[in-house]
C-alpha positions in Angstrom: -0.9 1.6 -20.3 2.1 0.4 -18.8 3.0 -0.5 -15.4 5.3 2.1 -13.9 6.6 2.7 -10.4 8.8 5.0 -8.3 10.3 4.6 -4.3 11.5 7.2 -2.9 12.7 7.9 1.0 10.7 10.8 2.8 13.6 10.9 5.9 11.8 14.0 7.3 8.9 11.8 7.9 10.5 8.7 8.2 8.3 7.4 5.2 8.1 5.5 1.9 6.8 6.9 -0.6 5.7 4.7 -3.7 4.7 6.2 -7.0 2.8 4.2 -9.2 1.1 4.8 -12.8 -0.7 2.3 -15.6 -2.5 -0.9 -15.4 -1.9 -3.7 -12.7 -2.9 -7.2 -14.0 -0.9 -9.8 -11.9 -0.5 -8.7 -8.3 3.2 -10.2 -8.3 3.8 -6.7 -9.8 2.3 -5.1 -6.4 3.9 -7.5 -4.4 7.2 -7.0 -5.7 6.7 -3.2 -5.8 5.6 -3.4 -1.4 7.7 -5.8 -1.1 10.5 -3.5 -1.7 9.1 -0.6 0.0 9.0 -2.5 3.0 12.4 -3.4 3.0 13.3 0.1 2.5 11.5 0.8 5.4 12.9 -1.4 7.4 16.4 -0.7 6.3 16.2 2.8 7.0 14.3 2.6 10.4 11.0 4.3 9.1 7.2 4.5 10.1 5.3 3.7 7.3 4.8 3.6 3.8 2.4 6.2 1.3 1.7 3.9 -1.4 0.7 6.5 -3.8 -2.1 4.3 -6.7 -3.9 7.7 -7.5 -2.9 6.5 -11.0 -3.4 3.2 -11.2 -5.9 0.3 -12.8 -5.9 -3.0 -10.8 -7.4 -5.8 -12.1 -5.8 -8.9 -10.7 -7.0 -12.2 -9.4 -9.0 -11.7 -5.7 -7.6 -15.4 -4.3 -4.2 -14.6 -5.4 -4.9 -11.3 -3.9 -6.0 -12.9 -0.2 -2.9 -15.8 -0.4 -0.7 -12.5 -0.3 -2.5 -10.4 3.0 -2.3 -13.5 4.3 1.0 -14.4 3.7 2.1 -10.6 4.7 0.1 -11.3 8.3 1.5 -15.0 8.5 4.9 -14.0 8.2 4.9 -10.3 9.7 6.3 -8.2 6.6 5.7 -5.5 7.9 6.3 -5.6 11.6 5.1 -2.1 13.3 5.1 -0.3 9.7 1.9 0.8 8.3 0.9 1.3 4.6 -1.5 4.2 3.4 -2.9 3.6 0.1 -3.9 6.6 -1.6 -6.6 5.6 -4.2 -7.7 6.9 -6.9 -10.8 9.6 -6.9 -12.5 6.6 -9.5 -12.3 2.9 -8.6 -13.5 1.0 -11.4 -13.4 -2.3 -9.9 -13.6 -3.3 -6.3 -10.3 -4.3 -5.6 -9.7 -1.5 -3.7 -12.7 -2.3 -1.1 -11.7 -5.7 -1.1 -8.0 -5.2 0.3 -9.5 -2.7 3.0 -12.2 -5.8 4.0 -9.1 -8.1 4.2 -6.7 -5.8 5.5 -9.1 -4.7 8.3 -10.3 -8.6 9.3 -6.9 -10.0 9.1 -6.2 -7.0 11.5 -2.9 -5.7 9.0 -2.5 -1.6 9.4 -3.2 -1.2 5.6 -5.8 2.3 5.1 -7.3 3.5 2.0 -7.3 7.0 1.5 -8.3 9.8 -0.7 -6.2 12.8 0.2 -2.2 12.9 1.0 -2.6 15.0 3.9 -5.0 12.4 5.4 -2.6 9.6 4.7 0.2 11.6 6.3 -1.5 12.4 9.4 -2.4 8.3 10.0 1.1 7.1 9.1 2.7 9.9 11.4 -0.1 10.3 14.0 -1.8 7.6 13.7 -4.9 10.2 13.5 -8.2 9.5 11.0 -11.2 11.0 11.1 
């Protein structure tokens, strides 16, 4: 399946929202594709970002993966913005676990979720339970 995506501004929420469907095999594509959400965000003054991989396959290199967390904590991409991943209900690989271990060591405010509400109410509220 192809690699598609969508960005779209939530200005009501002051959010990002990135739509995403097919099959990740280099994580330049996921860089590129937060990469330019962030900027968005930034542009437009907003919150956070709902990175929306409900439809996705990732299957991409795990040191590339790590050289770009720790590039987006080195350099501060994304300053006070957060980024909810909303994942989907199947992971077939670990990748998924593996960003929330890095993302939570390297201390970056990158979540995993499984509902869009939940996601909402931690970019907006900063609330999880």
């Amino acid at each position: 399946m192809i690699f598609t995506q969508h960005h779209r501004l939530d200005l009501t929420n002051k959010v990002v929202i990135v739509e995403a469907v097919g099959h990740v095999e280099h994580v330049d594509n996921m860089e590129i594709v937060l990469k330019k959400a962030i900027n968005l965000a930034h542009v437009h003054n907003l919150k956070g970002i709902l990175l929306d991989l409900s439809e996705v396959e990732l299957s991409y290199d795990n040191v590339r993966l790590m050289d770009i967390l720790l590039r987006m904590r080195d350099e501060d991409w994304l300053g006070l913005l957060r980024v909810a991943r909303l994942l989907p209900k199947v992971d077939l690989g670990h990748t998924h676990a593996l960003i929330a271990d890095i993302s939570q060591k390297f201390s970056l405010p990158i979540r995993n979720f499984e509902s869009k509400s939940k996601a909402i109410a931690w970019l907006l509220y900063n609330y999880e339970r």
